[in-house]
VOPAGU-2260 file (C-alpha; in pm, 1 decimal, decimal comma):
REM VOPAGU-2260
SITE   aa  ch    i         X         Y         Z
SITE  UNK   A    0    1766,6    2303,4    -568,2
SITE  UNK   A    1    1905,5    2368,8    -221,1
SITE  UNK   A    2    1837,8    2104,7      39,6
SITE  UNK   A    3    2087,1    2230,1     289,6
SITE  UNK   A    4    1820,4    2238,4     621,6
SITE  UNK   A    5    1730,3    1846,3     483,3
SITE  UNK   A    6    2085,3    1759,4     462,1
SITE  UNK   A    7    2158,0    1923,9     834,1
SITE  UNK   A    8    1796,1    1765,7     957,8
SITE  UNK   A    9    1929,8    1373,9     830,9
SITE  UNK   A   10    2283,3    1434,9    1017,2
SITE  UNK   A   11    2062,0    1530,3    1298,2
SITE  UNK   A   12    1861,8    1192,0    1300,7
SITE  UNK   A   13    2099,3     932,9    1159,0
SITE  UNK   A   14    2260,5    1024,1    1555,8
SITE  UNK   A   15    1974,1     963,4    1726,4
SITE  UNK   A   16    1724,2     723,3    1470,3
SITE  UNK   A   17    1863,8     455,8    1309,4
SITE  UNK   A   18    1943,0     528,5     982,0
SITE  UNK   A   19    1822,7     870,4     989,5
SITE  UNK   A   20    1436,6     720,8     970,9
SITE  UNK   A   21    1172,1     538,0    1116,3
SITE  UNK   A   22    1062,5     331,8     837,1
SITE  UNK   A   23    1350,6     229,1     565,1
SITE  UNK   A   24    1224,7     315,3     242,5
SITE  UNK   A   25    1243,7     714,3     357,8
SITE  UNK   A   26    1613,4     633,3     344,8
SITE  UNK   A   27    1687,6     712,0     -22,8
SITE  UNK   A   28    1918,1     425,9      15,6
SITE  UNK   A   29    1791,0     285,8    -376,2
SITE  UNK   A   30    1818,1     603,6    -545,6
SITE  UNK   A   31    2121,0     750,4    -355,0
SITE  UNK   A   32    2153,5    1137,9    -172,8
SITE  UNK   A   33    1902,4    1290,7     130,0
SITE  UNK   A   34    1567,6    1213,3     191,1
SITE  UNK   A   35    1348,8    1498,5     241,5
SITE  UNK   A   36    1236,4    1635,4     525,8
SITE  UNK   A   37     846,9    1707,1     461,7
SITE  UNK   A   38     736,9    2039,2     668,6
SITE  UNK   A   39     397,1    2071,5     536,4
SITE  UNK   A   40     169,2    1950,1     252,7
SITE  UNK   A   41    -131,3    2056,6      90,8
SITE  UNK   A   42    -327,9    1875,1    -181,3
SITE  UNK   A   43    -142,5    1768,9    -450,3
SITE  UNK   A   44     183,4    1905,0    -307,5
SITE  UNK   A   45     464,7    1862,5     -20,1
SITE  UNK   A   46     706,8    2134,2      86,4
SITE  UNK   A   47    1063,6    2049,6     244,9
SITE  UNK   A   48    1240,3    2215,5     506,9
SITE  UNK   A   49    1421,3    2397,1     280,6
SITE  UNK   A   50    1078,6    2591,0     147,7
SITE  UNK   A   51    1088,9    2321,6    -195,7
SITE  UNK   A   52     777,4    2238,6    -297,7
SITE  UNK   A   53     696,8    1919,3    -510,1
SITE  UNK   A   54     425,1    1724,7    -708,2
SITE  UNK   A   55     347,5    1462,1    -473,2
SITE  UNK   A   56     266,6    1100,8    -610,7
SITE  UNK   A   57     404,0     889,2    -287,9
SITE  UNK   A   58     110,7    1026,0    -157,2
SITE  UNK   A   59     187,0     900,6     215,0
SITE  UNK   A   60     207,5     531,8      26,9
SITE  UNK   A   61    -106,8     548,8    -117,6
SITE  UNK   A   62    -412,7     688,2     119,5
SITE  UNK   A   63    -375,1    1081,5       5,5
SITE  UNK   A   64    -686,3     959,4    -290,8
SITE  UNK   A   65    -849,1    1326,5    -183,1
SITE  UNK   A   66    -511,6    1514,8    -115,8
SITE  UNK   A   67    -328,5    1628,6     174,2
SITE  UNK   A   68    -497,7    1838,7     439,8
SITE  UNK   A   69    -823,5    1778,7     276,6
SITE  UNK   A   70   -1032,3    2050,1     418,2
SITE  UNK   A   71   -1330,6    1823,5     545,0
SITE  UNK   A   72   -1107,0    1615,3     746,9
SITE  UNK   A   73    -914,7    1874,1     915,3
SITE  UNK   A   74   -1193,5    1941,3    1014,8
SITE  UNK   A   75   -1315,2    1630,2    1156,7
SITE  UNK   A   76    -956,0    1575,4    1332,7
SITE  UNK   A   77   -1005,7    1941,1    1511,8
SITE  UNK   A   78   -1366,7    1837,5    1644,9
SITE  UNK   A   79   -1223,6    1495,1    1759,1
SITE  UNK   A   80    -929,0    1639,7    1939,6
SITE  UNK   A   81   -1128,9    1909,5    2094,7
SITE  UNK   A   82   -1330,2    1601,0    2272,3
SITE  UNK   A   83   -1056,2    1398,4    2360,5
SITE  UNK   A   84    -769,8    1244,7    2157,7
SITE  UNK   A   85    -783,5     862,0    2339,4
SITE  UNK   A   86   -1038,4     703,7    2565,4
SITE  UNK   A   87    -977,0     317,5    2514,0
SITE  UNK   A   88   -1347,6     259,2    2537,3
SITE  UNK   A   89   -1605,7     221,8    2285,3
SITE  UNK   A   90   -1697,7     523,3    2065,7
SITE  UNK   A   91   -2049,4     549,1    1856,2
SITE  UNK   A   92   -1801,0     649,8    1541,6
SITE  UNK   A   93   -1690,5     331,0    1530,6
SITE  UNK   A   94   -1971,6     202,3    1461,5
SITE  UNK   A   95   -2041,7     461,2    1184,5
SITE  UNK   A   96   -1681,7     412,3    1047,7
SITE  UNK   A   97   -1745,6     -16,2    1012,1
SITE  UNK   A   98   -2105,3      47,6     851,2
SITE  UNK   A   99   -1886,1     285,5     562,0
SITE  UNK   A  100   -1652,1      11,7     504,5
SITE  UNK   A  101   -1932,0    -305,0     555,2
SITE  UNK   A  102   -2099,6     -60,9     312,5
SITE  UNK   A  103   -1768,3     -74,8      16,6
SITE  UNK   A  104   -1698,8    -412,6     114,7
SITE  UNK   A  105   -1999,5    -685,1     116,7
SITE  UNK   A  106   -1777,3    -960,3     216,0
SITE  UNK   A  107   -1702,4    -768,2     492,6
SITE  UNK   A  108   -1973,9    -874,5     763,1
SITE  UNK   A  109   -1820,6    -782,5    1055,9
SITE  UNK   A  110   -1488,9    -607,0    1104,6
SITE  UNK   A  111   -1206,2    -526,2    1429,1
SITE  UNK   A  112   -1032,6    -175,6    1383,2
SITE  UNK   A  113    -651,6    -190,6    1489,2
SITE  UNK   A  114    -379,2      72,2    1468,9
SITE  UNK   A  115    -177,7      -7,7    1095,2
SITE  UNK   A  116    -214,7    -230,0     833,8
SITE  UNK   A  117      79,3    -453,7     995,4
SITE  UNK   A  118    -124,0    -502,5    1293,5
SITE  UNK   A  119    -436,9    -585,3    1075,5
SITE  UNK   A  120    -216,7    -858,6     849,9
SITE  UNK   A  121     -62,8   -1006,1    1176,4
SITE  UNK   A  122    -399,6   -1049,0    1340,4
SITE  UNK   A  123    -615,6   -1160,9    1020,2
SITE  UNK   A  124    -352,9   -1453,8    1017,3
SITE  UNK   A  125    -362,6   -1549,3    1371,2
SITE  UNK   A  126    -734,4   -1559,4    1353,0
SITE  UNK   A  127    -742,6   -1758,3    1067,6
SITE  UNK   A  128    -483,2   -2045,5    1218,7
SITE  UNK   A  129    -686,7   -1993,7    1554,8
SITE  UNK   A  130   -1017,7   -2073,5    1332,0
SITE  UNK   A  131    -866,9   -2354,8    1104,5
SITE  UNK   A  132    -662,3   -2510,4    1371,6
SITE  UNK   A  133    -404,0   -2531,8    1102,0
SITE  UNK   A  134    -108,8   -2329,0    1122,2
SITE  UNK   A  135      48,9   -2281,9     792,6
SITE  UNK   A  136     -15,6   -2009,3     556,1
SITE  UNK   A  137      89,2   -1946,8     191,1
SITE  UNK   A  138     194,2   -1586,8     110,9
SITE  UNK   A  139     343,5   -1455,1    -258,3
SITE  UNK   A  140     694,6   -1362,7    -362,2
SITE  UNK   A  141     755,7   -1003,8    -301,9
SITE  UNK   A  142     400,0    -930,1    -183,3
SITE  UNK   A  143     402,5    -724,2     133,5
SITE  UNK   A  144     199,5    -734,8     428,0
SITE  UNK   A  145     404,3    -569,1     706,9
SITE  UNK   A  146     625,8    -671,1     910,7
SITE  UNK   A  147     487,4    -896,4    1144,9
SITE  UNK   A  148     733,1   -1247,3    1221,6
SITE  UNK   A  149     536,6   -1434,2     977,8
SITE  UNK   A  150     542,6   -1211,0     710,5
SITE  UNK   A  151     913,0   -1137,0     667,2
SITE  UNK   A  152     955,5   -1414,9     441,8
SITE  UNK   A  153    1033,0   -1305,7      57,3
SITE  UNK   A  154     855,4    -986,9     140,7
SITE  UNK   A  155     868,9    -665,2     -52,4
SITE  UNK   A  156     859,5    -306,4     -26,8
SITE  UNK   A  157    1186,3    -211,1     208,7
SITE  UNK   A  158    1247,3    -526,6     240,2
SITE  UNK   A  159    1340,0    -600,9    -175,7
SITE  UNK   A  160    1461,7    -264,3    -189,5
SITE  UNK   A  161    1793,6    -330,2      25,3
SITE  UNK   A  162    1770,4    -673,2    -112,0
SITE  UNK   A  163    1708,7    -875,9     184,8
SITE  UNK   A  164    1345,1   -1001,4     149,0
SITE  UNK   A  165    1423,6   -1213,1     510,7
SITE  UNK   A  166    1516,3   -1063,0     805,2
SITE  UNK   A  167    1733,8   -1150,0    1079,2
SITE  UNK   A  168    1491,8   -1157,5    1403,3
SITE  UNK   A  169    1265,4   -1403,1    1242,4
SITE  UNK   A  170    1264,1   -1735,5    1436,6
SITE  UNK   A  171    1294,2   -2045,7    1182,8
SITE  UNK   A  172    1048,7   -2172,4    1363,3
SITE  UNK   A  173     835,2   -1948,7    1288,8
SITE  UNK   A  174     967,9   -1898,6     897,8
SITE  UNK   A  175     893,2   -2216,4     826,4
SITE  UNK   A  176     489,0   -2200,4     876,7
SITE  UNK   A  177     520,2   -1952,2     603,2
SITE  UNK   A  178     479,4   -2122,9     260,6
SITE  UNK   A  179     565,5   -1877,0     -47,0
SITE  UNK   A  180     435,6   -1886,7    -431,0
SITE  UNK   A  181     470,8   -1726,9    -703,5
SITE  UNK   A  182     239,3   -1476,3    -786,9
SITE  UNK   A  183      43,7   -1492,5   -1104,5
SITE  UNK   A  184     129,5   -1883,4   -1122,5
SITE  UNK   A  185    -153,9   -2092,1    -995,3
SITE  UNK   A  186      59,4   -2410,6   -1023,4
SITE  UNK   A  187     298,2   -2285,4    -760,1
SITE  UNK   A  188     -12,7   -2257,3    -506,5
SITE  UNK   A  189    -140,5   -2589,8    -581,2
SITE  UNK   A  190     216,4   -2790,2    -551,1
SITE  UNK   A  191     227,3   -2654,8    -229,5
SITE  UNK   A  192    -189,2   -2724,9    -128,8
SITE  UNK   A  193     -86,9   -3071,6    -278,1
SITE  UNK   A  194     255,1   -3109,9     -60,5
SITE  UNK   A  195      63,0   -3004,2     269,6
SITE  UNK   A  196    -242,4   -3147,2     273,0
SITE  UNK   A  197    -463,3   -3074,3     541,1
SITE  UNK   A  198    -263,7   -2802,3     662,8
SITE  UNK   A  199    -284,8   -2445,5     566,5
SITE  UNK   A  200    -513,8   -2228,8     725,2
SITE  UNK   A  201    -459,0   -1884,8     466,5
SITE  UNK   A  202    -341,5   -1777,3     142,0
SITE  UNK   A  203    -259,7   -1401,8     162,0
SITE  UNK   A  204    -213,3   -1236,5    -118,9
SITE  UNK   A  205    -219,2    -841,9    -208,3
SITE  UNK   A  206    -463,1    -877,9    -546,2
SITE  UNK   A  207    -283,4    -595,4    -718,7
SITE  UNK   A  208      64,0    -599,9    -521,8
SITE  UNK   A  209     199,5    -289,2    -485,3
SITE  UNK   A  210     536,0    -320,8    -290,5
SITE  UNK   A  211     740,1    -527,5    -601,6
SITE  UNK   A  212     636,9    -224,4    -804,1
SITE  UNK   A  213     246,1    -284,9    -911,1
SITE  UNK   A  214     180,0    -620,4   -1072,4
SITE  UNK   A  215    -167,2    -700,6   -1238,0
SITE  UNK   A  216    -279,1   -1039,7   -1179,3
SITE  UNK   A  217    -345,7   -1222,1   -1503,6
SITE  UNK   A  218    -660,3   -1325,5   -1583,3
SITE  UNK   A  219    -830,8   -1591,4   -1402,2
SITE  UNK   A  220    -470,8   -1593,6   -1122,7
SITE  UNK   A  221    -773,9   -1432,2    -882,7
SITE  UNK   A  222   -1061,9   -1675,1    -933,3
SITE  UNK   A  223    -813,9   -2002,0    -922,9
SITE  UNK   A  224    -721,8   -1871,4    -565,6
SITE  UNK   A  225   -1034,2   -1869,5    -470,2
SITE  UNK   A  226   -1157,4   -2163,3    -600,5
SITE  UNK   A  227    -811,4   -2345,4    -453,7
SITE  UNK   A  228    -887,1   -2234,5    -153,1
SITE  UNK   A  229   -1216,6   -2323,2    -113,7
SITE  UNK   A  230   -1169,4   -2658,3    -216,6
SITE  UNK   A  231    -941,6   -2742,6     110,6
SITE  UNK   A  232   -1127,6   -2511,3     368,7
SITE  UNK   A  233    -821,8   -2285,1     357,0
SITE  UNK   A  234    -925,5   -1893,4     396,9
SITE  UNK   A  235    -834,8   -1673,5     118,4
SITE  UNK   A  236    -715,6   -1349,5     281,2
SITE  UNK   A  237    -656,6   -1032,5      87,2
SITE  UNK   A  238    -421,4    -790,6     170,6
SITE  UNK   A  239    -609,4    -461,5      50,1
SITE  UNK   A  240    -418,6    -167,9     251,5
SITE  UNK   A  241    -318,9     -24,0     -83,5
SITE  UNK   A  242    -594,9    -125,4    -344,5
SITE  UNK   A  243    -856,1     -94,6     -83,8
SITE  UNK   A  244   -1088,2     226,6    -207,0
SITE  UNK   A  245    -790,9     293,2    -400,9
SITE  UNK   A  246    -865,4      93,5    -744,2
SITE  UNK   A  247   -1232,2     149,4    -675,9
SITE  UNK   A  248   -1455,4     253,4    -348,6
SITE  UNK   A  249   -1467,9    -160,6    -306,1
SITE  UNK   A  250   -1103,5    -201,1    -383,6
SITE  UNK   A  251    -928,8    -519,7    -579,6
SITE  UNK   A  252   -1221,3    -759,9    -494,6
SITE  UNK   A  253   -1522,0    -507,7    -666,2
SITE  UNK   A  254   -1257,5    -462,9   -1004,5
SITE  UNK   A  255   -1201,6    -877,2    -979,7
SITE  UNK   A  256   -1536,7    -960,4    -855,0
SITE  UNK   A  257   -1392,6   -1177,5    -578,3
SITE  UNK   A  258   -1488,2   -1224,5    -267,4
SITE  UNK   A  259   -1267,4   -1364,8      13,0
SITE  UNK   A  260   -1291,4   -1474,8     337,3
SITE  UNK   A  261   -1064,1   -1216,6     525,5
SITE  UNK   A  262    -941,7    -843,9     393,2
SITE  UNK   A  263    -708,8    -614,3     528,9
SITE  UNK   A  264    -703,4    -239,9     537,6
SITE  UNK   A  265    -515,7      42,9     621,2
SITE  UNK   A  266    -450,8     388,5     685,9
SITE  UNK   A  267    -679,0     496,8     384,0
SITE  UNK   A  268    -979,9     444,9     605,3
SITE  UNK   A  269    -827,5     702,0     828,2
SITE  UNK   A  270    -758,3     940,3     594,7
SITE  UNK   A  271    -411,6     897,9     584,8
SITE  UNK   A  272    -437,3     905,8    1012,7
SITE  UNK   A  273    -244,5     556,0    1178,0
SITE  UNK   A  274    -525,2     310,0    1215,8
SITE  UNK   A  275    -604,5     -59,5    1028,0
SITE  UNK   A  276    -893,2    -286,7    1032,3
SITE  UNK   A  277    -916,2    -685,7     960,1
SITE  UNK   A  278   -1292,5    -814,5     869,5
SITE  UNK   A  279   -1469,5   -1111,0     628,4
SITE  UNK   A  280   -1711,8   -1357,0     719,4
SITE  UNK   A  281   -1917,9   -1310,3    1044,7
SITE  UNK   A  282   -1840,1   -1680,7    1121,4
SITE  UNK   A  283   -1465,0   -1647,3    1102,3
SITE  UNK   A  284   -1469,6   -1285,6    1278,8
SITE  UNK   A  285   -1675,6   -1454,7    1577,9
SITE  UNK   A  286   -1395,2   -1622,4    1659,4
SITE  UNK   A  287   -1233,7   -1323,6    1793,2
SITE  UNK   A  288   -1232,7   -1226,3    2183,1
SITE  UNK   A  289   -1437,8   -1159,9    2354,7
SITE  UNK   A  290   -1672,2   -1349,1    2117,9
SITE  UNK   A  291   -1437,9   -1651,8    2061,2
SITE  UNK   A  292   -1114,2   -1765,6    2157,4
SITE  UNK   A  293    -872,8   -1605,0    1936,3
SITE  UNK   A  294    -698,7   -1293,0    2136,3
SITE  UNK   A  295    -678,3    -932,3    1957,6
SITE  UNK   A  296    -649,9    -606,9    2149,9
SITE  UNK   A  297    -508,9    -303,5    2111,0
SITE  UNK   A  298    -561,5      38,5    2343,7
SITE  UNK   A  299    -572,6     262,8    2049,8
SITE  UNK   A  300    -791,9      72,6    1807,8
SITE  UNK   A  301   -1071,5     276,5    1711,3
SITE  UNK   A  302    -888,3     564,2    1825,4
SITE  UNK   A  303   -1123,7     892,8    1779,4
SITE  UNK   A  304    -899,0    1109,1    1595,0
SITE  UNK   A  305    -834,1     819,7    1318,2
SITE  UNK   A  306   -1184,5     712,3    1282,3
SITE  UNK   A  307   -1343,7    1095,5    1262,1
SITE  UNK   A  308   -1078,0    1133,5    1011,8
SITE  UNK   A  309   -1197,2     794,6     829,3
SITE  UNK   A  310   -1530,7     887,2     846,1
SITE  UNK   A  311   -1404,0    1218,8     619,7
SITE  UNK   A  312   -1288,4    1086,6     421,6
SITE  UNK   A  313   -1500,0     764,6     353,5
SITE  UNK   A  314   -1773,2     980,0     319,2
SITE  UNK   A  315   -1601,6    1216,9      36,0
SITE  UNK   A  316   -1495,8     935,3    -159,0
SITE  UNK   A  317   -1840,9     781,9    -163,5
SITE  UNK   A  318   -1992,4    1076,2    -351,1
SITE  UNK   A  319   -2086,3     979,9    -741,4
SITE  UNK   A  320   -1809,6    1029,1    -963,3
SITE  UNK   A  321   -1527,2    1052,9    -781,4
SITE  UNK   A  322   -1375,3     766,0    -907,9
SITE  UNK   A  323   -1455,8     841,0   -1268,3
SITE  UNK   A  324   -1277,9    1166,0   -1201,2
SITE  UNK   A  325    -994,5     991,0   -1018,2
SITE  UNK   A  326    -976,6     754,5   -1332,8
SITE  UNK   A  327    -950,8    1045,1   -1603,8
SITE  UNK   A  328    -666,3    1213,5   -1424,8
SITE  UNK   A  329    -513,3     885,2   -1421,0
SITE  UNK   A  330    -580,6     773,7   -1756,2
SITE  UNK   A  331    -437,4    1112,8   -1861,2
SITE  UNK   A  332    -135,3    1109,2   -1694,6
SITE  UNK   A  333     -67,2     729,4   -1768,5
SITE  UNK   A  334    -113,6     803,7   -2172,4
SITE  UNK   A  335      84,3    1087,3   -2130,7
SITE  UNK   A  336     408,7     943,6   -1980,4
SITE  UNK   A  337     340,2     612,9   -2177,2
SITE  UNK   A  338     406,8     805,3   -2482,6
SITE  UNK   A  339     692,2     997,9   -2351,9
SITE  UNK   A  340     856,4     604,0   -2217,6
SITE  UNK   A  341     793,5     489,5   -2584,0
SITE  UNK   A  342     969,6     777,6   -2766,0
SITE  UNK   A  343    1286,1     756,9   -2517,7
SITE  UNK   A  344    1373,5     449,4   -2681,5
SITE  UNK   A  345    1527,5     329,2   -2330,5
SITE  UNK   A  346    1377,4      -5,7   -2226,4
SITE  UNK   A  347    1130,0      51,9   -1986,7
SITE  UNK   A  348     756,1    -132,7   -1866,6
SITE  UNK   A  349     476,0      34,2   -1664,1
SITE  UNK   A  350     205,3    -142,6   -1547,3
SITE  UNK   A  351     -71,1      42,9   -1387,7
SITE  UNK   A  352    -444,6     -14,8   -1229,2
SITE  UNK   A  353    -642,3     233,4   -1159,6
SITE  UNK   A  354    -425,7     571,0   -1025,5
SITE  UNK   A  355    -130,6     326,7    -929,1
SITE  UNK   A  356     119,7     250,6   -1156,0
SITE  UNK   A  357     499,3     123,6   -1147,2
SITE  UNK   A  358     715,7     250,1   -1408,2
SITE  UNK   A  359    1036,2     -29,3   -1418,0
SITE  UNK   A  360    1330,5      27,9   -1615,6
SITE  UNK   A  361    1385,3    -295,5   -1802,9
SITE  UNK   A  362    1225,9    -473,0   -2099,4
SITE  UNK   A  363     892,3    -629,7   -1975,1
SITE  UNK   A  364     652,3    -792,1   -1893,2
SITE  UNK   A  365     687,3    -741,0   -1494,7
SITE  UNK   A  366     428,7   -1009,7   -1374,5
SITE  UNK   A  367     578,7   -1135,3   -1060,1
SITE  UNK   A  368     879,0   -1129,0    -799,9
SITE  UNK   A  369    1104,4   -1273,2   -1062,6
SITE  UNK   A  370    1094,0   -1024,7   -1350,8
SITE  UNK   A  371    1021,9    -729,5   -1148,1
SITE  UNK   A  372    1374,8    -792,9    -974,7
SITE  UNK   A  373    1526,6    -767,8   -1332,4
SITE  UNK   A  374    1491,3    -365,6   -1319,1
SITE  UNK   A  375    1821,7    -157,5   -1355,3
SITE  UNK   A  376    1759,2       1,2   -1032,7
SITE  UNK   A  377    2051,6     312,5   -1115,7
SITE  UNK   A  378    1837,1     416,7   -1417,9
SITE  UNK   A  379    1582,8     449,7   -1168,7
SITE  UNK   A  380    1742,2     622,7    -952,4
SITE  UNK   A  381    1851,8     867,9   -1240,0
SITE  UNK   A  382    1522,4     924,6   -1337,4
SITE  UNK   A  383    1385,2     960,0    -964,7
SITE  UNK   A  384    1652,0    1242,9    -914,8
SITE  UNK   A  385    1606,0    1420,7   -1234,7
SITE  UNK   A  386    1203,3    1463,0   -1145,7
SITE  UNK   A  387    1318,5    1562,5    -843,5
SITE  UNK   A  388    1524,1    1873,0   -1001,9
SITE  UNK   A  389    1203,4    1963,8   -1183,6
SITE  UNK   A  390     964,8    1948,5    -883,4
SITE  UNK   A  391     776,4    1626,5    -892,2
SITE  UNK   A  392     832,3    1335,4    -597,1
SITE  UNK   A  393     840,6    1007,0    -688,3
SITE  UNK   A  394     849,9     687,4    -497,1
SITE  UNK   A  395    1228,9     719,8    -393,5
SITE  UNK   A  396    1208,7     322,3    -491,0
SITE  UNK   A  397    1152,8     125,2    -793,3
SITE  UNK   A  398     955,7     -87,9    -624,7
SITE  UNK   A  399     709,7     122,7    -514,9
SITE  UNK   A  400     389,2     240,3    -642,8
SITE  UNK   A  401     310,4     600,4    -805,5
SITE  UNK   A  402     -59,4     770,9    -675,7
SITE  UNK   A  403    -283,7    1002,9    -866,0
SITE  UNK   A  404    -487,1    1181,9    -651,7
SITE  UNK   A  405    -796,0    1409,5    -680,0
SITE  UNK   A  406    -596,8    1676,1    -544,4
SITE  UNK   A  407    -383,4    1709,0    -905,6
SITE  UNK   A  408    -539,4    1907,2   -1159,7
SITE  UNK   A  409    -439,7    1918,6   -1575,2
SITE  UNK   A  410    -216,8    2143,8   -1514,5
SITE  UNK   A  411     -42,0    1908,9   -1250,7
SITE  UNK   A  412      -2,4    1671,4   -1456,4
SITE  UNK   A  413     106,2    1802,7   -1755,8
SITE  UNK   A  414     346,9    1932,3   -1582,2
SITE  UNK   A  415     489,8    1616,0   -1489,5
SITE  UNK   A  416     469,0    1484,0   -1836,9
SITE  UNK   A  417     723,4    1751,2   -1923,2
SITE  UNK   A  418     908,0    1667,4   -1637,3
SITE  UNK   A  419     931,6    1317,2   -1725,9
SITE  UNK   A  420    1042,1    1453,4   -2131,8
SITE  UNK   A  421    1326,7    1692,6   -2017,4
SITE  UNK   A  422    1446,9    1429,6   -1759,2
SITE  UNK   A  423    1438,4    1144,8   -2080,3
SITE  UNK   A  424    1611,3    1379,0   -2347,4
SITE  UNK   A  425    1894,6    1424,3   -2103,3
SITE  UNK   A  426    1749,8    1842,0   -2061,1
SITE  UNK   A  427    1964,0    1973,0   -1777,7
SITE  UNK   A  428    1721,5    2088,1   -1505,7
SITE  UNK   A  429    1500,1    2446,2   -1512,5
SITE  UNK   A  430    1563,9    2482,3   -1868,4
């Protein structure tokens, strides 16, 4: 597989971007060699620089559910630009955009559009201290939620992937608002609810995380948030920019049947386009300027290109079906590799909701921070490079989520079954 223009294009950037990229994970730092350069993509696939094209299932972190350059929402981009690409005034597709996601979400009663899902987590928790008056939130061992000041405390994604889930930058006084847990133990939440009394305002919490690798919650882990939460007149915020219309048009909280106070979104209500959105409870929203006193702007929130895009895409995804057909190709690939893990007879755990899933090379169960740390990252790595050889793109992390989308036939994905057999059996490479 040549990669020379990919190789020149990094040289290129790591002079005048730090670290060749703009977000770290792009790096290839966990699995070793060059990151690809991307020069186009269409549905299921993405073609380098170099003219190689590959089975995508990063799937732009998550929001490609229909595929890339879905043919409705190019569409819906090229109208919007035609009329104007940024106005920073109020736009009637706004208003159609929040009644699509009021419409998947019923806890949401009112939501604020903002530019990425860090914006969205960094505002959802200012409102909530500004509401409470309190000023202490809990958040979850490896769970991710940008990187806002507050959230850089035992985060994931990029973050556990170079092993240093705090970051220099972050004020201790500002760390130290920032209570963690462990996720999937209930106890953890309520020592700390018992130890600061009167003085959290959130828990955060991504229901399905997605940046350790993907974790399940246990049974119950959900409901005993809420109900902790509750209790003390603490908001329970989920983090949904990767489950959300992902697992299911209603995300996390329709699988769990849970409804909190606050959720978070991202760019899959864009349609893969750069836009975020915080809503919940009318009461807490009304809090927010101009309403209330809590300050949130932003000149490109609600920006027309991202919400024509969103409305796309929305729209598509709404349609009956789709997420029983999004659940077969899922299922289907998820049996099929399952049974190609089991036969290696390496020691290996996937977990997997809906069309994510984490594949982690070590004996399981992953359920939290903890265990999913316990991976032999290098086997990873091996693995990541040898589907790379055959044509399929992986997550260059192992602790990362995999996407199905609706964009990849049968044919797709047995192809990456056989991928993932050659790669196991030690096959060299286009044999």
């Amino acid at each position: 597989m040549n990669t020379s223009i990919s190789k020149k294009l990094f040289r290129q950037a790591q002079k005048v971007i730090p670290g060749g990229v703009n977000s770290p994970v792009r790096a290839f730092r966990s699995v070793g060699g060059t990151p690809l350069f991307v020069a186009k993509a269409k549905g299921a696939t993405v073609t380098d620089a170099d003219g190689n094209t590959f089975l995508d299932y990063v799937s732009s972190w998550g929001p490609m559910i229909l595929g890339h350059a879905h043919p409705k929402i190019v569409s819906a981009i090229r109208r919007a630009a035609e009329r104007g690409t940024s106005y920073g005034a109020p736009t009637a597709g706004e208003i159609a955009l929040a009644g699509l996601i009021r419409k998947a979400f019923p806890s949401i009663e009112k939501v604020r559009l903002v530019s990425s899902g860090t914006e969205a987590a960094m505002s959802a928790v200012r409102l909530a201290r500004g509401f409470t008056g309190r000023d202490k939130i809990v958040k979850f061992e490896g769970c991710y939620h940008g990187h806002a000041d507050p959230m850089l405390v035992k985060a994931g994604s990029g973050a556990l992937t170079f092993g240093q889930p705090d970051s220099p930058g972050v004020p201790a006084d500002t760390a130290k608002h920032t209570l963690t847990a462990t996720f999937n133990d209930a106890a953890s939440v309520r020592q700390l609810f018992d130890r600061n009394r009167g003085q959290i305002a959130a828990v955060i919490v991504e229901p399905i995380p997605g940046n350790m690798g993907v974790v399940p919650p246990t049974p119950g882990f959900l409901d005993e948030l809420r109900e902790i939460t509750r209790t003390a007149g603490t908001l329970l915020v989920f983090d949904e920019v990767i489950t959300g219309f992902r697992v299911a048009f209603g995300g996390a909280q329709e699988l769990f049947g849970i409804v909190p106070d606050l959720t978070i979104l991202g760019k899959i209500i864009g349609g893969g386009l750069p836009v975020g959105a915080f809503g919940g409870r009318r009461d807490v929203m009304d809090a927010l300027s101009p309403e209330g006193p809590v300050y949130q702007a932003g000149t490109l929130s609600g920006n027309p290109l991202a919400v024509a895009a969103g409305i796309a895409a929305l729209t598509e995804l709404s349609k009956r079906g789709t997420y029983r057909n999004l659940a077969e190709k899922a299922d289907y690939l998820g049996e099929g590799l399952q049974g190609i893990f089991r036969k290696s007879g390496g020691p290996t755990w996937t977990n997997r909701v809906g069309s994510m899933w984490t594949t982690f090379f070590q004996e399981g169960p992953v359920v939290d921070y903890a265990t999913a740390k316990k991976s032999d990252t290098a086997a990873y790595g091996r693995y990541f490079h040898g589907m790379l050889r055959r044509g399929v793109y992986l997550a260059p992390s192992q602790f990362e989520a995999g996407f199905v989308s609706l964009a990849h036939t049968r044919r797709d994905l047995d192809r990456t079954i056989g991928a993932a057999r050659e790669v196991l059996a030690g096959r060299p490479a286009g044999r």
